[in-house]
C-alpha positions in Angstrom: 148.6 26.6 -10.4 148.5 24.3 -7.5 152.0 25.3 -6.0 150.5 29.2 -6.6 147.3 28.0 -4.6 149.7 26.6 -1.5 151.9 29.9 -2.0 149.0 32.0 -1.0 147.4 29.7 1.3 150.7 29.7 3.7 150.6 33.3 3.3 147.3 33.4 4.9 147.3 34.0 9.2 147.1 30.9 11.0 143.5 31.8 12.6 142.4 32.3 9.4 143.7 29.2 7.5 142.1 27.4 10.7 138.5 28.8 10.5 138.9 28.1 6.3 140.2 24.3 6.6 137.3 23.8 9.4 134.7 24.9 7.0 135.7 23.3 4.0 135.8 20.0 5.8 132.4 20.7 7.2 131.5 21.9 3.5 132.1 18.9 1.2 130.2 16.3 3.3 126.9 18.4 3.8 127.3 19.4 0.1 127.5 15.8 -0.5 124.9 14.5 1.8 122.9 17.3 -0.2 123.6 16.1 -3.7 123.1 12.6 -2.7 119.6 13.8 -1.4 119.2 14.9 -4.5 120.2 11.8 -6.4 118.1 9.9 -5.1 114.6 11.6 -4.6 115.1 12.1 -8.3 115.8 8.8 -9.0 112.8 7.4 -6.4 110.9 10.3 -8.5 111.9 8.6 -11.9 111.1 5.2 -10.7 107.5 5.7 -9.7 107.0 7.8 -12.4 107.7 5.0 -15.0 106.1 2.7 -12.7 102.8 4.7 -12.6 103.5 4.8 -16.9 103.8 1.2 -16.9 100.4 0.5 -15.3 98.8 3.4 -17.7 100.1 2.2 -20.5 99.0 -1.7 -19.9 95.5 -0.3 -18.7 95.2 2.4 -21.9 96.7 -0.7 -24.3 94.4 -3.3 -23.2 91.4 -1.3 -23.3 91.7 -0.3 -26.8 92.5 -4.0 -27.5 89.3 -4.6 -26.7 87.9 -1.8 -28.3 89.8 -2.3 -31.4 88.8 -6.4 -31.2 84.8 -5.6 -30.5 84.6 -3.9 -34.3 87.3 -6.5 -35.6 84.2 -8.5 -34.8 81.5 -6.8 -35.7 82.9 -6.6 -39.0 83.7 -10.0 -39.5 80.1 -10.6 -38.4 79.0 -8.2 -40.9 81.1 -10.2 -44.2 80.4 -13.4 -42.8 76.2 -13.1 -43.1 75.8 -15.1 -46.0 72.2 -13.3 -46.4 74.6 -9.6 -46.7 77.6 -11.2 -49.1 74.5 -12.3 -51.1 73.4 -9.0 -52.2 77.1 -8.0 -53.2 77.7 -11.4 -55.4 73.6 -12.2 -56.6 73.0 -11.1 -60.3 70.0 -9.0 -60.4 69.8 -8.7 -63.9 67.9 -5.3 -63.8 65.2 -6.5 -61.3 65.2 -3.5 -59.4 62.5 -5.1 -56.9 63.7 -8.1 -55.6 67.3 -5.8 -55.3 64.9 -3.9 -53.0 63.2 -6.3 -51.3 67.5 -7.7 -50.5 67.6 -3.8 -49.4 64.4 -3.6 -46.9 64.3 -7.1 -45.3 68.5 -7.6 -44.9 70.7 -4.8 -45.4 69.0 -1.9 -43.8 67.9 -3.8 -40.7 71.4 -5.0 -40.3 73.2 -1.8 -40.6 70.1 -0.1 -38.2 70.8 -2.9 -36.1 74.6 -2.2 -35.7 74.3 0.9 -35.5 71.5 1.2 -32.2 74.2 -1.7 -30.3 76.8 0.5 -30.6 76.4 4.9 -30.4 80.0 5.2 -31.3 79.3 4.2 -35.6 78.7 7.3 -37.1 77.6 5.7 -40.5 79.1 2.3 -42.4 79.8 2.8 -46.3 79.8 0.3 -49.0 81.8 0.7 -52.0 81.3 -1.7 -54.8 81.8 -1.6 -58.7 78.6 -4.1 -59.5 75.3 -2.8 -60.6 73.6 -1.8 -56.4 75.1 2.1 -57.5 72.8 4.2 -56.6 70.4 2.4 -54.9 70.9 3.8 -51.4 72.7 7.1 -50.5 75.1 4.8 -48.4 76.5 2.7 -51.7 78.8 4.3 -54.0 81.8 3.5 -56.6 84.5 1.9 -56.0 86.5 4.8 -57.3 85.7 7.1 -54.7 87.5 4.2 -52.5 90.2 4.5 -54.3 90.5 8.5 -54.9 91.2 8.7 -51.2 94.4 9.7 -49.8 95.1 7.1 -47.5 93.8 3.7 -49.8 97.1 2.1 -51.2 95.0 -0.6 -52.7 95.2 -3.0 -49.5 92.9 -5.6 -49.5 91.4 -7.3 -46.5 90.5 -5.0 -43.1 92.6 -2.0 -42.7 91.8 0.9 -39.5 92.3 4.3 -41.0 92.9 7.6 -39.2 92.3 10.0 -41.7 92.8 13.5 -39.0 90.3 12.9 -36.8 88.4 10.6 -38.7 88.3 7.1 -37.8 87.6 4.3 -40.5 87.4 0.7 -40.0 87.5 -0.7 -43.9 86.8 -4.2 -44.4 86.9 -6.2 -47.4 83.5 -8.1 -48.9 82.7 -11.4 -50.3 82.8 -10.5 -54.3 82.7 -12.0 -57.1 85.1 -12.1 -59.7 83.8 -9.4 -61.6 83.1 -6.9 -58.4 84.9 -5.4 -56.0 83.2 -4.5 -52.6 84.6 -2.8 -49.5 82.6 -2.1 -46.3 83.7 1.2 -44.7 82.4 2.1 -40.9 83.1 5.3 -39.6 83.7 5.2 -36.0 84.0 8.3 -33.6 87.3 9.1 -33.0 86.9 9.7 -29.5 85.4 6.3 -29.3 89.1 4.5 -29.4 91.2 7.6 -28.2 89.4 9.2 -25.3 91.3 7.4 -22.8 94.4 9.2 -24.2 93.0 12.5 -23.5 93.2 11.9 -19.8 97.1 10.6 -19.2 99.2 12.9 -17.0 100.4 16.1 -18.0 103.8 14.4 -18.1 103.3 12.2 -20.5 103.6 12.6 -24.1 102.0 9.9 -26.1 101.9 8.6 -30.3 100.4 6.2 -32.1 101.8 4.4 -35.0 100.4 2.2 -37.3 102.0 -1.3 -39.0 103.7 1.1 -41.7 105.1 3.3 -38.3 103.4 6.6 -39.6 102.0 8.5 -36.9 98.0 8.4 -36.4 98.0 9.7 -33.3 99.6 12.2 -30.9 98.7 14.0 -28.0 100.8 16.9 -27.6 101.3 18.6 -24.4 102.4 21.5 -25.7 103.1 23.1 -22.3 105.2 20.1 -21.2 107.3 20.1 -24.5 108.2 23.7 -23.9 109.6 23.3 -20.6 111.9 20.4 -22.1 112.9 22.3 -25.0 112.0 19.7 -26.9 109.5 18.0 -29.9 106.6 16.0 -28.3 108.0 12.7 -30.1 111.8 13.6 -28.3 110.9 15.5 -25.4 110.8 12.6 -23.0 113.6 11.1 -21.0 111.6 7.8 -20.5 110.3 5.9 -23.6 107.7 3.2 -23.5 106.0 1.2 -26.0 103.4 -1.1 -26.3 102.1 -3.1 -29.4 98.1 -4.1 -29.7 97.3 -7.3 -30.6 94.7 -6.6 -32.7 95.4 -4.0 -35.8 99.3 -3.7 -35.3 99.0 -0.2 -33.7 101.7 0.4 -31.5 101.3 2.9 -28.3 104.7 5.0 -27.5 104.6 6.9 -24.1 107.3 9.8 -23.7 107.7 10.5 -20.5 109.1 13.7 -18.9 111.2 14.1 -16.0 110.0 17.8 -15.3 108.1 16.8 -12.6 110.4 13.9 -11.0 112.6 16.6 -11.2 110.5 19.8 -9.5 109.7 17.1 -6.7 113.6 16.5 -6.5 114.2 20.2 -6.4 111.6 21.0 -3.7 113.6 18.3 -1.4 117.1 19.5 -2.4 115.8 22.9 -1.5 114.5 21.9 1.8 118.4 20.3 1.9 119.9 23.0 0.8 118.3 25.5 3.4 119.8 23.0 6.1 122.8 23.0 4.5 123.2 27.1 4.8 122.0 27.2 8.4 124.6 24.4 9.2 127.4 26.2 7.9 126.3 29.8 9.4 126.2 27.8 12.9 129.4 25.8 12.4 130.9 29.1 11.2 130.1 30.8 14.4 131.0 28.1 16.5 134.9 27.4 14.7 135.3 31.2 14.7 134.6 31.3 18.7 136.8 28.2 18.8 139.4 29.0 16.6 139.6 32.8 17.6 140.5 31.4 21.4 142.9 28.5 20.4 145.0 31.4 17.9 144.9 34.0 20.3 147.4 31.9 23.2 149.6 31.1 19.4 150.0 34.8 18.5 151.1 35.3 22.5 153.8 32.7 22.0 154.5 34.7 18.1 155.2 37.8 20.2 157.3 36.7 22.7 159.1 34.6 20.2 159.7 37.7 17.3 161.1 39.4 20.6 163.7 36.9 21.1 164.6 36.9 17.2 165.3 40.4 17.4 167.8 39.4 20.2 166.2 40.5 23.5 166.9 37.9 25.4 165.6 38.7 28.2 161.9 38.2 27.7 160.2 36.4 29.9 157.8 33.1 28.0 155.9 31.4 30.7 152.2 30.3 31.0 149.6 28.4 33.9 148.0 26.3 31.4 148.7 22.5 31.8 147.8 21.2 28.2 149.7 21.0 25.2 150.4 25.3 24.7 151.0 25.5 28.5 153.5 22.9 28.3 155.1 24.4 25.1 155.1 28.2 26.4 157.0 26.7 29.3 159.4 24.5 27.8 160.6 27.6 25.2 160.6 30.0 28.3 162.9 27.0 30.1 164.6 26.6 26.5 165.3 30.4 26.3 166.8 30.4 29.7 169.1 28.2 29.3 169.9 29.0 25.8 170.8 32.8 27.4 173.1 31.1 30.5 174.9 28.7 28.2 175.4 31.0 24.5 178.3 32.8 25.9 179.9 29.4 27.2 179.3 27.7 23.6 180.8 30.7 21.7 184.1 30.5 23.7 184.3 27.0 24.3 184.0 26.7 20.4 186.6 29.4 19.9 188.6 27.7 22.4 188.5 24.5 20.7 189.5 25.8 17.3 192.3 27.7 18.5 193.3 24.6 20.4 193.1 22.1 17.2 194.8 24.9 15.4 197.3 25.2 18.0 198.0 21.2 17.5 198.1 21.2 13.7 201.0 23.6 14.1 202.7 21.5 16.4 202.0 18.3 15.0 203.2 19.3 11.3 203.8 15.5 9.9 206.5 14.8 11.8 207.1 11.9 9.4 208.1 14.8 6.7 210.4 16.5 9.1 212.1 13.3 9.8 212.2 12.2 6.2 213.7 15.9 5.3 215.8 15.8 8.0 217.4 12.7 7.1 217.5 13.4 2.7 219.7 16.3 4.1 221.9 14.1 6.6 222.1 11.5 3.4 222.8 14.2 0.6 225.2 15.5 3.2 227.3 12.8 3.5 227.5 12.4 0.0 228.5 15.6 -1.1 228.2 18.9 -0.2 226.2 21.2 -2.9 224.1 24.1 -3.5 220.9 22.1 -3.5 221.1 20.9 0.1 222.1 24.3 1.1 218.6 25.4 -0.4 217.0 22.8 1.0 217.9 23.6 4.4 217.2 27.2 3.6 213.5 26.1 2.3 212.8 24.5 5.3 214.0 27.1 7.7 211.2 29.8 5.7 208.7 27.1 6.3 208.9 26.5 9.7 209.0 30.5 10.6 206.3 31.2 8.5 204.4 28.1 10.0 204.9 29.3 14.2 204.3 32.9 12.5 205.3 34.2 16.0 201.8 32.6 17.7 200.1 34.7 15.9 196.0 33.7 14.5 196.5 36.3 11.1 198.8 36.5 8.7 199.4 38.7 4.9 198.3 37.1 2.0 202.2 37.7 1.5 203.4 35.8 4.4 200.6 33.2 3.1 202.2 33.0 0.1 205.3 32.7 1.2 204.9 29.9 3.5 203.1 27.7 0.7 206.5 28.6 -1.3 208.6 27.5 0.9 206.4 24.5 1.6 206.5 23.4 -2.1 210.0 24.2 -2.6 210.9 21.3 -0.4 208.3 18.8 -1.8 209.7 19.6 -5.2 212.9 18.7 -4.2 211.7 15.5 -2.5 209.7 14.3 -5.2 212.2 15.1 -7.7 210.3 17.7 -9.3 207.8 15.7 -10.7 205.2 18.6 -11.5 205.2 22.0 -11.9 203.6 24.8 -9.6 202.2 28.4 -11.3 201.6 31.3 -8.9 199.1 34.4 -10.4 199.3 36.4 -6.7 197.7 40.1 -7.5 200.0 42.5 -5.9 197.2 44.3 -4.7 195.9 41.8 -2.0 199.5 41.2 -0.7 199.3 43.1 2.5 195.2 41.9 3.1 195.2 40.3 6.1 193.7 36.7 6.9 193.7 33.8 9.0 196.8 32.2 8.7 197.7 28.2 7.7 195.0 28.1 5.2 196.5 27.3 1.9 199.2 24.6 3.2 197.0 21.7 4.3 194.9 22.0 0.9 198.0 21.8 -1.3 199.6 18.9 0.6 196.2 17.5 -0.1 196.2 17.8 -3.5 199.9 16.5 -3.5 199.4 13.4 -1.2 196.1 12.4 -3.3 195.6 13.9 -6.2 199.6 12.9 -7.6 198.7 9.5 -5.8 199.7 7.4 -9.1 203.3 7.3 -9.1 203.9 7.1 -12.8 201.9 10.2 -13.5 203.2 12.9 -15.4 203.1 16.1 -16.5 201.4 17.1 -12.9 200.1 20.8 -12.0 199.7 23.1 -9.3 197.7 26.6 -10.3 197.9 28.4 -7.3 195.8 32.0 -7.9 194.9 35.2 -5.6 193.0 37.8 -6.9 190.4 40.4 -5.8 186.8 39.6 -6.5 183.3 41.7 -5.5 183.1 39.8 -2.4 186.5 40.3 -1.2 189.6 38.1 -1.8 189.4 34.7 -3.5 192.3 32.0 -3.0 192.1 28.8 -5.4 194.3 26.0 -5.4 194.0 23.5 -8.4 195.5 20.6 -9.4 195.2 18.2 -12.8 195.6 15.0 -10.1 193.2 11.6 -10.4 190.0 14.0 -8.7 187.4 13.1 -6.9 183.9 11.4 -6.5 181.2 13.5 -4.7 181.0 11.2 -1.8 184.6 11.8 -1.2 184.7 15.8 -1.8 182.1 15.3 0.9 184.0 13.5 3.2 187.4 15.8 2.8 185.2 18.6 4.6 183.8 16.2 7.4 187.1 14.4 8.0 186.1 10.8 7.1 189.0 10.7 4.6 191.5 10.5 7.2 192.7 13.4 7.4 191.5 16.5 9.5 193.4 19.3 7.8 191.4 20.7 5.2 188.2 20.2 7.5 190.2 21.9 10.1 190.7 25.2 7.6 187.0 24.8 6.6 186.4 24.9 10.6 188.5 27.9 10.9 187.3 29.8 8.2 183.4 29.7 9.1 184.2 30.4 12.8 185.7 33.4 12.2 184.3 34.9 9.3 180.8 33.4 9.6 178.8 30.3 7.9 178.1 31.9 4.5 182.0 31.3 4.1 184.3 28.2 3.6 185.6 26.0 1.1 184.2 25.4 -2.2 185.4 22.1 -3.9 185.0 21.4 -7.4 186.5 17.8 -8.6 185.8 15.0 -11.0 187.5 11.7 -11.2 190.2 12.1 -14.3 189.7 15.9 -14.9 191.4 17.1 -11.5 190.5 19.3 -8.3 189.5 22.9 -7.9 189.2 23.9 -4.1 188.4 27.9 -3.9 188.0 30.0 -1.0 186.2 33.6 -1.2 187.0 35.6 2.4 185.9 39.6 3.1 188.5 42.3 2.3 189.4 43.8 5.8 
């Protein structure tokens, strides 16, 4: 994917690529600077927004604390008046009147009492099993205490929410015979209207010592836009536990808002961010369109030259760094058109000169040492082998001057490298074998001539290097191929490692011969030609050379 991606990003023009890099480096830190904006308002937003929930909460928590603690007190005024747990424990014994003296003079100026210090008691209850039933409309059973839905048979003072009922129940003095509760009702607003008022934002529930839920005020509208339940939809949770009947406040709090006000400044961002990169667009194209307009000049004159008119003219006034580079190809160009024609014969000229030496300088040590095997196996005796000998090396050198001449027959090839191993077979008493596989058809194809000599005393000098080796070969093959005629010489010898295949075609073996034909070759039939050398230490040497049919 990514080397796809830099394919068709080279492909694009160079104006273009210029104009795209300038805007996406322009691009990522405005869109950063934007989404940091963004970051943080939100996060500023989030902060104050529990901050502001904090202080709410404390100020909601504390005042129904006190709430909650002025009826704790009331009611333990209420069971602590000896003259009111009186009526509940005394044993009438039937005497209605003095039950309703108790009634007029205590209980009902108590309860009227109560009630005209505080608007918010709707009515107080008492629930007893003794023998007050049905004295006052305001004392009943104990059983209808106990038939409600919320009494789990707690004793002591319990706060009830019971819908939107609100009931503080409170345990009397009794004695052992009776059991006597005091219920007030209380309006529900009473303790809760403070929770009616909270920010739209905040979602808030009440749970009691048991954690059931008493209370909850459910922004409905706010819960939607989360997509969530009032008890989950808030990112921020805060909780606060009253002292004073084990209530616990939780405040949900939703980030719709710290969000909106995010979004209104990362809008305000983002408009900047748009007219920034319309105005840097404008300005790189300008710029860009005037610095790839004086590259495209130098394009043209260059693709010019490539299609080999040398003549044109590259030259430019400017004195900064394309002024100075239009001037220094036009310079370039000139005196790449004065000197070309020099280089090519000069090179030619060189070739033919190191070619020229080669042939003159043919190892003068293996003349000498022919020379004087003859003189020696002269003097011994006089046989048919010497006689060949001298024969062998008469073909070689003839075939070697081959009249001055630069080409040659695969044939006279052929037979030079013959005449060449018939001697070395003789002086090396024959100690490995040579194969020829010559197509007939390629005989009278003409090529350069003294190429298959200096890589087969190559492969005789190194690759037969061990003197005790045996069972030595020489495969020496010409055929015809697709791309014209393909020579191979190869050899079973001690091989090579690739550092020193390298260095046999740049000379730092020693020797300059097969470099020379690898020279030779390229010059006159072009760099896409040459020697090919394929060799392994132990397994041998395969040097192959593929030249055009002419």
């Amino acid at each position: 994917m990514i080397g796809w991606i830099k394919s068709k990003f080279n492909d694009i023009k160079f104006r273009n690529k210029l104009l795209l890099s300038h805007l996406v480096i322009a691009l990522i830190p405005i869109l950063l600077l934007g989404l940091l904006s963004f970051i943080q308002s939100y996060r500023i937003q989030i902060k104050e927004l529990r901050s502001e929930a904090e202080a709410s909460l404390e100020q909601v928590s504390n005042i129904m604390d006190y709430k909650i603690n002025r009826y704790n007190t009331l009611s333990e005024f209420m069971v602590l008046n000896r003259d009111l747990s009186q009526i509940f424990t005394k044993d009438y014994e039937e005497n209605y009147y003095n039950m309703y003296l108790d009634f007029r003079d205590i209980l009902e100026p108590l309860i009227s009492n109560i009630r005209l210090m505080d608007d918010d008691i709707e009515d107080i209850t008492f629930y007893t099993s003794g023998e007050l039933l049905g004295i006052r409309n305001n004392i009943l059973p104990i059983g209808d205490l106990k038939s409600k839905s919320w009494y789990d048979g707690f004793r002591g003072r319990r706060w009830i929410v019971d819908g939107e009922k609100l009931y503080l129940v409170q345990e009397l003095i009794s004695n052992p015979k009776d059991s006597n509760f005091m219920v007030i009702s209380i309006q529900h607003d009473s303790i809760f209207a403070d929770l009616d008022n909270l920010s739209e934002h905040v979602a808030v529930y009440i749970e009691d010592a048991k954690q059931h839920v008493i209370f909850q005020e459910n922004h409905e509208h706010v819960a939607a836009v989360a997509g969530l339940k009032v008890e989950e939809s808030g990112d921020l949770s805060l909780s606060r536990s009253l002292a004073n009947n084990g209530w616990t406040i939780h405040y949900n709090l939703l980030n719709t808002n710290a969000y909106a006000n995010a979004m209104s400044i990362f809008q305000i961002t983002l408009f900047v961010i748009i007219l920034s990169l319309i105005i840097t667009f404008l300005l790189i194209y300008v710029i860009s369109n005037n610095f790839t307009q004086r590259i495209i000049h130098i394009k043209n004159k260059v693709d010019k030259v490539e299609r080999n008119n040398l003549d044109v003219i590259i030259r430019s006034s400017s004195r900064d760094e394309f002024g100075e580079l239009t001037n220094g190809i036009g310079k370039m160009l000139t005196r790449i058109n004065s000197l070309i024609s020099q280089v090519y014969h000069a090179e030619i000229a060189k070739k033919e000169s190191e070619y020229n030496k080669l042939i003159s300088q043919i190892n003068p040590h293996f003349l000498y040492n022919t020379l004087s095997f003859i003189r020696w196996r002269a003097e011994k005796r006089a046989d048919i082998e010497t006689s060949y000998m001298v024969s062998a090396l008469a073909r070689f050198y003839r075939t070697t001057l081959n009249q001055g001449k630069n080409m040659a027959t695969i044939a006279a090839e052929v037979q030079h490298i013959k005449a060449y191993l018939d001697l070395q077979l003789i002086m090396n008493d024959g100690r490995f074998d040579v194969d020829y596989h010559i197509d007939d058809d390629v005989l009278h194809t003409e090529v350069i001539h003294f190429i298959l000599q200096p890589i087969v005393e190559n492969a005789i000098k190194h690759g037969f290097v061990e003197a005790a080796a045996s069972d030595c070969h020489i495969h020496i093959v010409v055929s015809r191929v697709e791309e014209g005629i393909k020579l191979t010489v190869r050899d079973n010898g001690v091989g090579m490692t690739p550092i020193q295949t390298a260095g046999l075609l740049t000379g730092e073996n020693g020797g300059c011969g097969v470099r020379n034909v690898n020279d030779r070759i390229k010059l006159y039939y072009g760099v896409d030609y040459g020697l090919v050398i394929h060799s392994e230490p132990g397994n041998g040497t395969e040097v192959s050379i593929v030249l055009p049919a002419t």
